[in-house]
PyMOL Python script that loads the backbone (N, CA, C, O; Angstrom):
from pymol import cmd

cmd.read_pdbstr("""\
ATOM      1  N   UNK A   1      24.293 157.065  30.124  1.00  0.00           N
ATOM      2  CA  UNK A   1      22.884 157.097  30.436  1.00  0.00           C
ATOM      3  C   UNK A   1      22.114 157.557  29.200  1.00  0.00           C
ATOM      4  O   UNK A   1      22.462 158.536  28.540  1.00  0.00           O
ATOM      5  N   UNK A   2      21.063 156.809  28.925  1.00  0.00           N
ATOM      6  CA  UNK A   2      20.152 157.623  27.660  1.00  0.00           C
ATOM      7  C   UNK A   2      19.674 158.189  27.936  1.00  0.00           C
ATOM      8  O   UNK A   2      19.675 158.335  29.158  1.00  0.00           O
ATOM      9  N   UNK A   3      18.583 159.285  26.917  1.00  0.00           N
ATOM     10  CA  UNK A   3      17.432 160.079  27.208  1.00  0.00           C
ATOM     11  C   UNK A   3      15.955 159.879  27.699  1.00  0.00           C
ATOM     12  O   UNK A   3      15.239 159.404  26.818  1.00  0.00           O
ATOM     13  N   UNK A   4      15.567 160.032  28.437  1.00  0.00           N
ATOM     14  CA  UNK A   4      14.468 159.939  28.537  1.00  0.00           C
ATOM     15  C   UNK A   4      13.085 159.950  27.459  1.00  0.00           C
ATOM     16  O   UNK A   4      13.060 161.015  26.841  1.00  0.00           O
ATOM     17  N   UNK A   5      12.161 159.204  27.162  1.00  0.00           N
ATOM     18  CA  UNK A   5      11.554 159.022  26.376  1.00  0.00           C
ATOM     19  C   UNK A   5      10.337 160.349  26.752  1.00  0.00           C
ATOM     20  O   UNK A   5       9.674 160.636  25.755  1.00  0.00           O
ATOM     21  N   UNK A   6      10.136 160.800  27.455  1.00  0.00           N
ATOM     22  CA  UNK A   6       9.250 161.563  27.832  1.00  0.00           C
ATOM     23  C   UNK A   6       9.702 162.816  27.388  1.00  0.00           C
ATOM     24  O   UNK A   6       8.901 163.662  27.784  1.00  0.00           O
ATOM     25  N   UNK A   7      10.450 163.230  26.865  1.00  0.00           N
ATOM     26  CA  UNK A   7      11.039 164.587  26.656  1.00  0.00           C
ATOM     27  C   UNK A   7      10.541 164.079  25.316  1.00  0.00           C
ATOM     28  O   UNK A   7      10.911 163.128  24.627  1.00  0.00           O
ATOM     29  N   UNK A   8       9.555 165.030  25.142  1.00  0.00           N
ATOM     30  CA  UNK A   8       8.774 165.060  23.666  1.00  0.00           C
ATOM     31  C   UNK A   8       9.999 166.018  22.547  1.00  0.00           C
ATOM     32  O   UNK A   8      10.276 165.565  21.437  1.00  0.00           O
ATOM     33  N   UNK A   9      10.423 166.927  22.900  1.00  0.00           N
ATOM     34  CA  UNK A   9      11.456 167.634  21.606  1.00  0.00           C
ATOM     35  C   UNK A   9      12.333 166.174  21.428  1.00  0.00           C
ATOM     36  O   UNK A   9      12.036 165.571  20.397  1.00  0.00           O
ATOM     37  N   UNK A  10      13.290 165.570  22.217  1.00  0.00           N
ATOM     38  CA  UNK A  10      14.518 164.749  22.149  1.00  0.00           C
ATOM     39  C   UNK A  10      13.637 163.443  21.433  1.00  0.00           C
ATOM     40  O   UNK A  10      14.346 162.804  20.657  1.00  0.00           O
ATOM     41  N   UNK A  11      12.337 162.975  21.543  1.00  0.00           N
ATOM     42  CA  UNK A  11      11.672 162.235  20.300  1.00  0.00           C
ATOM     43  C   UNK A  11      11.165 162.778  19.428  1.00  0.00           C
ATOM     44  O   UNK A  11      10.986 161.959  18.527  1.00  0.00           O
ATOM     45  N   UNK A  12      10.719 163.990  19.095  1.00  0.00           N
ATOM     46  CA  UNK A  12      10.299 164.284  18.024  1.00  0.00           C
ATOM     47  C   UNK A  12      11.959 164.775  16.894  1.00  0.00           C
ATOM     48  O   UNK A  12      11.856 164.734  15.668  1.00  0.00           O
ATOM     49  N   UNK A  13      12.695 165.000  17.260  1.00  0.00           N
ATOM     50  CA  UNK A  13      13.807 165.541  16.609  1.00  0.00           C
ATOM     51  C   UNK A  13      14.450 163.694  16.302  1.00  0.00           C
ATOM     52  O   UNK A  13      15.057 163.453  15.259  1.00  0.00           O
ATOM     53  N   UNK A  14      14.287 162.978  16.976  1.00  0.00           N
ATOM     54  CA  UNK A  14      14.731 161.466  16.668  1.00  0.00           C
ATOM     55  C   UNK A  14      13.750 160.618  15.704  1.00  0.00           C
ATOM     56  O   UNK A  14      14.111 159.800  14.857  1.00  0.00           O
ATOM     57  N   UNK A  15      12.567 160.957  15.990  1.00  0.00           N
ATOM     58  CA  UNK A  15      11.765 160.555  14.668  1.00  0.00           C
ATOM     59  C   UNK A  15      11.948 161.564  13.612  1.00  0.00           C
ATOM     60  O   UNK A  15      11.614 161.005  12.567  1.00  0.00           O
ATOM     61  N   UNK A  16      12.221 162.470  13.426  1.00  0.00           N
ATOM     62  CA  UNK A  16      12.461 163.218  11.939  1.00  0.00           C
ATOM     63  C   UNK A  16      13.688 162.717  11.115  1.00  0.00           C
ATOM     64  O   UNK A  16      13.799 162.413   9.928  1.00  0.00           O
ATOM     65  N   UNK A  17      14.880 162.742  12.520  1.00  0.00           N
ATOM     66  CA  UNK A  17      16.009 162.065  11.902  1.00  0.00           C
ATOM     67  C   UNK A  17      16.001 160.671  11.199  1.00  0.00           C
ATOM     68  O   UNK A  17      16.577 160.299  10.177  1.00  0.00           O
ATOM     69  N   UNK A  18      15.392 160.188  11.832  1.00  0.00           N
ATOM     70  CA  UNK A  18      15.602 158.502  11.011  1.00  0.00           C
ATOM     71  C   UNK A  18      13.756 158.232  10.322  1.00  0.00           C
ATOM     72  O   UNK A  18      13.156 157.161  10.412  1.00  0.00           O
ATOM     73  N   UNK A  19      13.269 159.342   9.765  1.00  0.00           N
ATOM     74  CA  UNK A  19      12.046 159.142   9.010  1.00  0.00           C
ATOM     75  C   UNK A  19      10.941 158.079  10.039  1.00  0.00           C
ATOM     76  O   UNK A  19      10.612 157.027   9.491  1.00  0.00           O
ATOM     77  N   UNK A  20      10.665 158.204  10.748  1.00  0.00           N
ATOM     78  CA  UNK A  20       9.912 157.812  11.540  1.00  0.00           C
ATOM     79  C   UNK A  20       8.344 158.433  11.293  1.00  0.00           C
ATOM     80  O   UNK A  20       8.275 159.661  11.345  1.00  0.00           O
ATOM     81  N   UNK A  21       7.590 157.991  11.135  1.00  0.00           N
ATOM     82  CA  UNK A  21       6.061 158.455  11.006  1.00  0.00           C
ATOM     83  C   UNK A  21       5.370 159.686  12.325  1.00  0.00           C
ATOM     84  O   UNK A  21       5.915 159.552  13.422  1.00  0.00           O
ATOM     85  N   UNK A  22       4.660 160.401  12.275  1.00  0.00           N
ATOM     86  CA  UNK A  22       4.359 161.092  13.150  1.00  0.00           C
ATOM     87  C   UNK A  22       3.619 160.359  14.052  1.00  0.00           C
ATOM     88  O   UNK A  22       3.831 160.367  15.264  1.00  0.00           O
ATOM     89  N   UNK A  23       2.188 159.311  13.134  1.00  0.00           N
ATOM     90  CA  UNK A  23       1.562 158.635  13.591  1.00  0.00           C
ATOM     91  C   UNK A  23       2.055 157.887  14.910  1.00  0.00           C
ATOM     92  O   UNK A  23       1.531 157.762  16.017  1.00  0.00           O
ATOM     93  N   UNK A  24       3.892 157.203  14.097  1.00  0.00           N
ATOM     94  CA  UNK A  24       4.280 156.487  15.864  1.00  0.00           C
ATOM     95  C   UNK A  24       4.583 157.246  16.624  1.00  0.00           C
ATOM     96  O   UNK A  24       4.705 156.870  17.790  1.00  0.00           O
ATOM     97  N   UNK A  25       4.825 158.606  16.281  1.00  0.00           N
ATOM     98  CA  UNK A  25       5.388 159.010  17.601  1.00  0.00           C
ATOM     99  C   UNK A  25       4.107 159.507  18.846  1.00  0.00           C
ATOM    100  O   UNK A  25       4.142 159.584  20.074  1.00  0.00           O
ATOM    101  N   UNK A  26       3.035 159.773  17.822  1.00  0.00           N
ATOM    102  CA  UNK A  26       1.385 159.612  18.883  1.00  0.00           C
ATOM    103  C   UNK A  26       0.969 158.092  19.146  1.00  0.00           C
ATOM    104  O   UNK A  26      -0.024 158.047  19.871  1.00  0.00           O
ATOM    105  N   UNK A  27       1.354 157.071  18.838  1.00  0.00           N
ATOM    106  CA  UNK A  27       1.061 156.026  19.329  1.00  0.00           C
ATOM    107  C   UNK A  27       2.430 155.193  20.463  1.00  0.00           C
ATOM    108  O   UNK A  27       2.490 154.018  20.825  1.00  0.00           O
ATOM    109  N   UNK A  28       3.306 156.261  20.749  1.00  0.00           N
ATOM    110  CA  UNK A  28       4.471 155.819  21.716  1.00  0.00           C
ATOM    111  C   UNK A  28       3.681 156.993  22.811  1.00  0.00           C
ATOM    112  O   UNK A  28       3.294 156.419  23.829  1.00  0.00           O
ATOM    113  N   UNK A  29       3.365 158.528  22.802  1.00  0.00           N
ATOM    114  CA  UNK A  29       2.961 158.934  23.788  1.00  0.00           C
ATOM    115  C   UNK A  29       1.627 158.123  24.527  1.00  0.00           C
ATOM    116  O   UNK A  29       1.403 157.953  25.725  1.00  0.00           O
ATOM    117  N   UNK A  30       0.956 157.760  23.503  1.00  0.00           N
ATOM    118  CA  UNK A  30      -0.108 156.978  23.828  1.00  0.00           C
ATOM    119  C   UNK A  30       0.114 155.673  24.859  1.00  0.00           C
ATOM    120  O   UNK A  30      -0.504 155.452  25.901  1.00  0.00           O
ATOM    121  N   UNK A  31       0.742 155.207  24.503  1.00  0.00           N
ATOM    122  CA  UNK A  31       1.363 154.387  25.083  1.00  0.00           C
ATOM    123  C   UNK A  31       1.625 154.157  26.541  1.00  0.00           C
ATOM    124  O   UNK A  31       1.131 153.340  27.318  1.00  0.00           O
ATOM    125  N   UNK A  32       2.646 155.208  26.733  1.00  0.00           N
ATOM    126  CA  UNK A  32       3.302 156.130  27.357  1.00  0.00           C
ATOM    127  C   UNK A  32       2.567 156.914  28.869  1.00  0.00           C
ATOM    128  O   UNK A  32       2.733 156.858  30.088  1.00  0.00           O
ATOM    129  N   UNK A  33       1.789 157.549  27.999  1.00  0.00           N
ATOM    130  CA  UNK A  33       0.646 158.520  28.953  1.00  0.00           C
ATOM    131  C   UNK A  33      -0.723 157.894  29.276  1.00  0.00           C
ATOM    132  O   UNK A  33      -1.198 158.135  30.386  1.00  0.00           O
ATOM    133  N   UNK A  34      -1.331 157.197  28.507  1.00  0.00           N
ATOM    134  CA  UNK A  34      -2.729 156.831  28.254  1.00  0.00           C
ATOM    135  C   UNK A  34      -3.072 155.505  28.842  1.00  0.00           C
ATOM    136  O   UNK A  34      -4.016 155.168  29.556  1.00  0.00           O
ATOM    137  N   UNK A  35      -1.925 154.749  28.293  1.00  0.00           N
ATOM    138  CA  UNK A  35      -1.720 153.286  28.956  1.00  0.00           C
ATOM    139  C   UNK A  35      -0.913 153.311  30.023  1.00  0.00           C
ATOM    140  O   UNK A  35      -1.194 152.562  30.959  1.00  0.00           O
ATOM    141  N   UNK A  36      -0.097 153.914  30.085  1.00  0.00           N
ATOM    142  CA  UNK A  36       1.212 154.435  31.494  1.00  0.00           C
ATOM    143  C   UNK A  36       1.960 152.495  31.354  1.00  0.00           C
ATOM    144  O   UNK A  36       2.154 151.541  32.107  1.00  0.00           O
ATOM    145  N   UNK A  37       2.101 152.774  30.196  1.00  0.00           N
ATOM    146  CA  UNK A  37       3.201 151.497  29.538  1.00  0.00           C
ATOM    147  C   UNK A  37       5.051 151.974  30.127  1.00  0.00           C
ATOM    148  O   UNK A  37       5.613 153.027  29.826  1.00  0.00           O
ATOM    149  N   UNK A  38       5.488 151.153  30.759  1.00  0.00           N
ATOM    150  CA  UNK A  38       6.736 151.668  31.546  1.00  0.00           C
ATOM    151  C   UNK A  38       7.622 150.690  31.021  1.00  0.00           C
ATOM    152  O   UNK A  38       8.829 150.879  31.170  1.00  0.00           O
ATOM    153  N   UNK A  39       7.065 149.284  30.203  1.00  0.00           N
ATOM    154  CA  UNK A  39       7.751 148.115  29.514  1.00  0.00           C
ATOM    155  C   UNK A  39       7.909 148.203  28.082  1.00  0.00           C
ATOM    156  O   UNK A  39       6.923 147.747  27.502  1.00  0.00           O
ATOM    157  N   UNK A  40       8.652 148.557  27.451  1.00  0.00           N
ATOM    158  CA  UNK A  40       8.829 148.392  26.193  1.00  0.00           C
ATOM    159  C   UNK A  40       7.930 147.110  25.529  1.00  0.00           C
ATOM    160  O   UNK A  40       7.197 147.335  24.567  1.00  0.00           O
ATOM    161  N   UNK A  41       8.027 145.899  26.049  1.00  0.00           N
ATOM    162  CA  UNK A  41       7.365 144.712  25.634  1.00  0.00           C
ATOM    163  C   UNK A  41       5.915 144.898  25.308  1.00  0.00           C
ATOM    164  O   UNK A  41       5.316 144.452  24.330  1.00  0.00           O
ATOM    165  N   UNK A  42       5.345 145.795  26.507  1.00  0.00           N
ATOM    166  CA  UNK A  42       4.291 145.757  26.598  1.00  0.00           C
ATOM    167  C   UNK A  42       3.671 146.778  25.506  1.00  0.00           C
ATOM    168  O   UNK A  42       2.479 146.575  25.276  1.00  0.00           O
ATOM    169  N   UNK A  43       4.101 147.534  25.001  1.00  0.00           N
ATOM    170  CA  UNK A  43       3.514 148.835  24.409  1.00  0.00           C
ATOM    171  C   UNK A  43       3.906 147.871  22.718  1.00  0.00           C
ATOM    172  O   UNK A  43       4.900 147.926  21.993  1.00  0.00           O
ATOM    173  N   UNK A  44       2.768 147.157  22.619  1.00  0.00           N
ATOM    174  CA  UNK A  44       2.013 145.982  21.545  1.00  0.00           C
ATOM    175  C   UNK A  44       1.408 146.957  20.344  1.00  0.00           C
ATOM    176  O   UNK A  44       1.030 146.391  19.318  1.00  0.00           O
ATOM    177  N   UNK A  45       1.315 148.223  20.423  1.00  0.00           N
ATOM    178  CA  UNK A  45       0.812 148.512  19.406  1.00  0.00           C
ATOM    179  C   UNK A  45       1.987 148.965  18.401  1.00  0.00           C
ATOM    180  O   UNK A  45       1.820 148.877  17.185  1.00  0.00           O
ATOM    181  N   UNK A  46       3.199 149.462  18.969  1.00  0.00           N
ATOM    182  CA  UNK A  46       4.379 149.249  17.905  1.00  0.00           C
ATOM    183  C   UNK A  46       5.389 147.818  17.766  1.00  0.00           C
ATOM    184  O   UNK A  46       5.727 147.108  18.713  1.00  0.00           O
ATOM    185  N   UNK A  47       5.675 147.662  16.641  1.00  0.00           N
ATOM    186  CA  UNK A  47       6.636 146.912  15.853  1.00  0.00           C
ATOM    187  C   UNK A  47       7.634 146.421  16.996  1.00  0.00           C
ATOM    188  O   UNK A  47       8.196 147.126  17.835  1.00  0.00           O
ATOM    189  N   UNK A  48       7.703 145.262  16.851  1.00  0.00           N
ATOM    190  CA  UNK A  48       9.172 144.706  18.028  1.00  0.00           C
ATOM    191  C   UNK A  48      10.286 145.392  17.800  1.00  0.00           C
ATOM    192  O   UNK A  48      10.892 145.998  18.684  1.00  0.00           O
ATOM    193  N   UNK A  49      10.807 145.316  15.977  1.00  0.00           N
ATOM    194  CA  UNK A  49      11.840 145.975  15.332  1.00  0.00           C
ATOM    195  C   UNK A  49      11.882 147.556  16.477  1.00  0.00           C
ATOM    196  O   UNK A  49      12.622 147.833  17.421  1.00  0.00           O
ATOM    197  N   UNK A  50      10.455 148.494  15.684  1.00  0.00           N
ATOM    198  CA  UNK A  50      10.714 149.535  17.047  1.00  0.00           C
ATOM    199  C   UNK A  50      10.744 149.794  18.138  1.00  0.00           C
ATOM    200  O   UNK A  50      11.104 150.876  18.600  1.00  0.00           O
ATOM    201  N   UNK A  51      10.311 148.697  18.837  1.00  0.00           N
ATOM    202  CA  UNK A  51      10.470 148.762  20.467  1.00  0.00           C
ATOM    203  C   UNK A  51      12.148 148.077  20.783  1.00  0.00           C
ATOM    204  O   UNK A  51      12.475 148.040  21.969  1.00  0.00           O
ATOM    205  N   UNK A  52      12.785 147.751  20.129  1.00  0.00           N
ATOM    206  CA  UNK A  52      13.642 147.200  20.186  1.00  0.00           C
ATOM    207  C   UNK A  52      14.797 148.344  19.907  1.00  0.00           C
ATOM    208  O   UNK A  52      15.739 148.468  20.690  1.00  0.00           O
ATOM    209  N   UNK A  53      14.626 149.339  18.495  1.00  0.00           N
ATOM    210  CA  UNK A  53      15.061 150.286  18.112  1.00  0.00           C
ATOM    211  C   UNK A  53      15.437 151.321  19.625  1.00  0.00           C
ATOM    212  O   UNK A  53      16.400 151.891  20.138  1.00  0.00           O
ATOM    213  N   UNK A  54      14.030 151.098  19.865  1.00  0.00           N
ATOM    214  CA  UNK A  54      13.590 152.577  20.898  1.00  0.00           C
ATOM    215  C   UNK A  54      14.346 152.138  22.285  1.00  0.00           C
ATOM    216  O   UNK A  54      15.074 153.046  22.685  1.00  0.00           O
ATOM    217  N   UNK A  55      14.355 150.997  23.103  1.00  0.00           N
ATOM    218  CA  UNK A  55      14.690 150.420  23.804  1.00  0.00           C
ATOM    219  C   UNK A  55      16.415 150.629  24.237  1.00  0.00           C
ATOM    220  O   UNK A  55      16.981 150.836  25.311  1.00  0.00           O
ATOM    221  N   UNK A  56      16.906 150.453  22.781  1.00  0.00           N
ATOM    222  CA  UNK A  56      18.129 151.034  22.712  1.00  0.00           C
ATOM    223  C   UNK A  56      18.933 152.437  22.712  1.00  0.00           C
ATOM    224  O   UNK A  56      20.135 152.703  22.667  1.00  0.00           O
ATOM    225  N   UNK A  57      17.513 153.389  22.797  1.00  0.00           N
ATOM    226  CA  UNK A  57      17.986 155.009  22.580  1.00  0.00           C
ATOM    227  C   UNK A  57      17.576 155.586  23.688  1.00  0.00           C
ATOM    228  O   UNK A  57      18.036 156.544  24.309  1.00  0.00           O
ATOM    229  N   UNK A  58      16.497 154.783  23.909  1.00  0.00           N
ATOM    230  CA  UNK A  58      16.218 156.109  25.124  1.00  0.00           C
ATOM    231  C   UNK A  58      15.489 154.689  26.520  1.00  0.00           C
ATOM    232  O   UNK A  58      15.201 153.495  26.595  1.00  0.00           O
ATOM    233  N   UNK A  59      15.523 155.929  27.332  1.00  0.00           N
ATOM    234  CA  UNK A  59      14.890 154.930  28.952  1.00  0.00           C
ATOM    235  C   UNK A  59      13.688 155.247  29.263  1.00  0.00           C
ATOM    236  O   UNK A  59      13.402 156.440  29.362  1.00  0.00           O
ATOM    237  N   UNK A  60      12.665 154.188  29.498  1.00  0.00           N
ATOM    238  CA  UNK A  60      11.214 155.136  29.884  1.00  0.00           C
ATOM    239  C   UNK A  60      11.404 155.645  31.162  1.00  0.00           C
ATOM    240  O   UNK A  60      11.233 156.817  31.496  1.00  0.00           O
ATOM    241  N   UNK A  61      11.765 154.720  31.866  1.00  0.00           N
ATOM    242  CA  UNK A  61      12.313 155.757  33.597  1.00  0.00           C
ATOM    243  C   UNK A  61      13.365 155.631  33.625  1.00  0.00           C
ATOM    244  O   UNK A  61      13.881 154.630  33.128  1.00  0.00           O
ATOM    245  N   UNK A  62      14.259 156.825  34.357  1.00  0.00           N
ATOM    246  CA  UNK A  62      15.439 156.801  34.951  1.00  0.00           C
ATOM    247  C   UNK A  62      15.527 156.732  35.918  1.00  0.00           C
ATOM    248  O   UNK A  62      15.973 157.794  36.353  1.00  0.00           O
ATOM    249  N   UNK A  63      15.284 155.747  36.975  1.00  0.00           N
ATOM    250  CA  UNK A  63      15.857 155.972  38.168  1.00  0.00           C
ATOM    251  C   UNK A  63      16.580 155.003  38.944  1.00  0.00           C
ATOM    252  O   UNK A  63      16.298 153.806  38.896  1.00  0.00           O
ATOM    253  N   UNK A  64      17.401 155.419  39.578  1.00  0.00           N
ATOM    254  CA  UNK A  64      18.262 154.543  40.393  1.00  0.00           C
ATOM    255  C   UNK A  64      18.385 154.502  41.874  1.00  0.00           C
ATOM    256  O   UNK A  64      18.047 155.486  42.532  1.00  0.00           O
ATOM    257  N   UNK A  65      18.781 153.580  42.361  1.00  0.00           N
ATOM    258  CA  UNK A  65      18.460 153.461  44.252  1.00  0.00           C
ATOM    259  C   UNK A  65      19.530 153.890  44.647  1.00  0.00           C
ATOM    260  O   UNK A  65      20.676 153.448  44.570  1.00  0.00           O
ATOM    261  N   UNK A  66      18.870 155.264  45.311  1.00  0.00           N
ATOM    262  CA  UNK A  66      20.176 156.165  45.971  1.00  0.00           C
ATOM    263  C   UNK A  66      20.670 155.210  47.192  1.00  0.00           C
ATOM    264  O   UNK A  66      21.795 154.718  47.278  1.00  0.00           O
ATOM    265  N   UNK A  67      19.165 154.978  48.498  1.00  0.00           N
ATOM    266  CA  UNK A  67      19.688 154.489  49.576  1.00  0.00           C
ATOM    267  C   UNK A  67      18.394 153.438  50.171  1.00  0.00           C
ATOM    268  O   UNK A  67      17.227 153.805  50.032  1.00  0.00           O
ATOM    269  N   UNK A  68      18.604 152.595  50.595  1.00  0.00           N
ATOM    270  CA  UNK A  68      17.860 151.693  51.245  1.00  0.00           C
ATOM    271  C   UNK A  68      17.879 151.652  52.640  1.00  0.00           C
ATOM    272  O   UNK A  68      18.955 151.467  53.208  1.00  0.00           O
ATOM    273  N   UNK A  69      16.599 151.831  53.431  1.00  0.00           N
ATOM    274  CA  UNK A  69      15.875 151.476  55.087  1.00  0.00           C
ATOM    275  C   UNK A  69      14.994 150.675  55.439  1.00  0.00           C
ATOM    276  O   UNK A  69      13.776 150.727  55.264  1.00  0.00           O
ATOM    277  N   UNK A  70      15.921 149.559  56.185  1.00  0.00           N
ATOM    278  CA  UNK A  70      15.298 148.659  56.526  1.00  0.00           C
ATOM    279  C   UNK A  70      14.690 148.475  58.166  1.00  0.00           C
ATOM    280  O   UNK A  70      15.395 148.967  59.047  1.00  0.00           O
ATOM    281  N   UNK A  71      14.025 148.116  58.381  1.00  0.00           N
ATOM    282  CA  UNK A  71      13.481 147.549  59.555  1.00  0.00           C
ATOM    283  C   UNK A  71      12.237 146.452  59.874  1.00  0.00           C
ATOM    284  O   UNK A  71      11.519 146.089  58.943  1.00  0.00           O
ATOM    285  N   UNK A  72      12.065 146.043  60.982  1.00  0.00           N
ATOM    286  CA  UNK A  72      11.173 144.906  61.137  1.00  0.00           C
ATOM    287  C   UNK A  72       9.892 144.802  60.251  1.00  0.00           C
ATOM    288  O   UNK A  72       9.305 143.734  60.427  1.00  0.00           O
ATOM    289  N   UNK A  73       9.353 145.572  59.414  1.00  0.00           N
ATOM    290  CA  UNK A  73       7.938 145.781  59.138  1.00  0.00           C
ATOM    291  C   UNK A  73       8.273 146.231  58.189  1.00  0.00           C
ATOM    292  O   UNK A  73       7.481 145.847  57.329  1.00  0.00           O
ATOM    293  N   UNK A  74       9.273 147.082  57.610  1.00  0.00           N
ATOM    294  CA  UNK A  74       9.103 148.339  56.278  1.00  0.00           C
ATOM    295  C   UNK A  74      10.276 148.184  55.299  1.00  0.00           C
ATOM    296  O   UNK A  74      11.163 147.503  55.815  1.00  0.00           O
ATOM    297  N   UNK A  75      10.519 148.519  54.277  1.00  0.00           N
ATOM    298  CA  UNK A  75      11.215 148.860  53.439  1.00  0.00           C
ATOM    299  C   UNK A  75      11.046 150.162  52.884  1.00  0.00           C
ATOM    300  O   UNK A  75       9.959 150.440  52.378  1.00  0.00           O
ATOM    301  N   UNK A  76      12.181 151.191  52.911  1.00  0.00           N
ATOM    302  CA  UNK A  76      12.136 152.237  52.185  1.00  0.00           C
ATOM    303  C   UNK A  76      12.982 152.441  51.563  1.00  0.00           C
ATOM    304  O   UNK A  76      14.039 151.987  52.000  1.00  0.00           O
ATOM    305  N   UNK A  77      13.066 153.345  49.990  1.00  0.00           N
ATOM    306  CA  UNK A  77      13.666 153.329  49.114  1.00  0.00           C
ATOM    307  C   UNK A  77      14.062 154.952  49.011  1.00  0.00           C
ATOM    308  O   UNK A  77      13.373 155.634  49.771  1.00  0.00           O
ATOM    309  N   UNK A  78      14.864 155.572  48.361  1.00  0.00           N
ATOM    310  CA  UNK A  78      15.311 156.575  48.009  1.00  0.00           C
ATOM    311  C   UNK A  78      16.341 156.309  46.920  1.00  0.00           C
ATOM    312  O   UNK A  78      17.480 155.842  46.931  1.00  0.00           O
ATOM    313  N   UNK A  79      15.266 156.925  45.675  1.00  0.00           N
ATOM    314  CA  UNK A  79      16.221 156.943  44.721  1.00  0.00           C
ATOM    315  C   UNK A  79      16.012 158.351  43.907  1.00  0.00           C
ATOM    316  O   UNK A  79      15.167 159.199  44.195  1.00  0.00           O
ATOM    317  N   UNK A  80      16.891 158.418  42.907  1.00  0.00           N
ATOM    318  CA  UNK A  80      17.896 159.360  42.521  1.00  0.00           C
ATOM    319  C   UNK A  80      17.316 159.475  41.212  1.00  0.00           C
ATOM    320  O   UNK A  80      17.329 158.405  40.603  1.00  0.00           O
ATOM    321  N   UNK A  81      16.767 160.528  40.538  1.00  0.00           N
ATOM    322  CA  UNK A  81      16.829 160.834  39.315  1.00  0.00           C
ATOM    323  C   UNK A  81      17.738 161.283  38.107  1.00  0.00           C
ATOM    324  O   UNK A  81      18.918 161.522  38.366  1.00  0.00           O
ATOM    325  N   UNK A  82      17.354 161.400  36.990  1.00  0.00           N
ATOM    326  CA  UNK A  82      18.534 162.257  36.046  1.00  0.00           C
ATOM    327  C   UNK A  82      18.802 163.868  36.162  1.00  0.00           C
ATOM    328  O   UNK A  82      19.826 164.518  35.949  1.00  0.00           O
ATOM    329  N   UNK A  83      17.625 164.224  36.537  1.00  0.00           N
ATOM    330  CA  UNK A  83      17.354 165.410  36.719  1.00  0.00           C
ATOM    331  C   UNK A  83      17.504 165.619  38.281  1.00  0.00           C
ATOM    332  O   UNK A  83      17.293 166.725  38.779  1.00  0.00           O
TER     333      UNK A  83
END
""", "prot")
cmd.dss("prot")
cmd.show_as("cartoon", "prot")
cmd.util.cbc("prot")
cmd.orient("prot")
């Protein structure tokens, strides 16, 4: 499982490591928080190269479908975080 992109230390310590600009790392929260961008594709103001980079390190959401309820009218979901 990767890291979550929202854990601002676990990106800021990943942009220092591989020389990453500060600038992107305020234009990924931006992104992120401002636009509430949940698609890598979509968050157009960085580089494919880095959305592609980023895509590969970390997850914007983690979640997975614990359990599914069905009936005539509804669907309900229960899922499971990392945390």
């Amino acid at each position: 499982m990767l890291p979550v992109i929202f854990d601002e230390d676990i990106l800021l310590k990943y942009a220092k490591e591989h020389k990453i600009q500060p600038f992107r790392v305020k234009q990924i929260f931006y992104e992120l928080f401002k636009n509430q961008n949940i698609d890598w594709d979509s968050m157009t103001t960085l580089s494919k190269d880095m959305r592609k980079e980023l895509s590969n390190k970390f997850d914007i959401l983690n979640l997975t479908i614990d359990k599914v309820l069905e009936d005539e009218q509804t669907t309900k979901f229960s899922f499971k975080t990392l945390d």
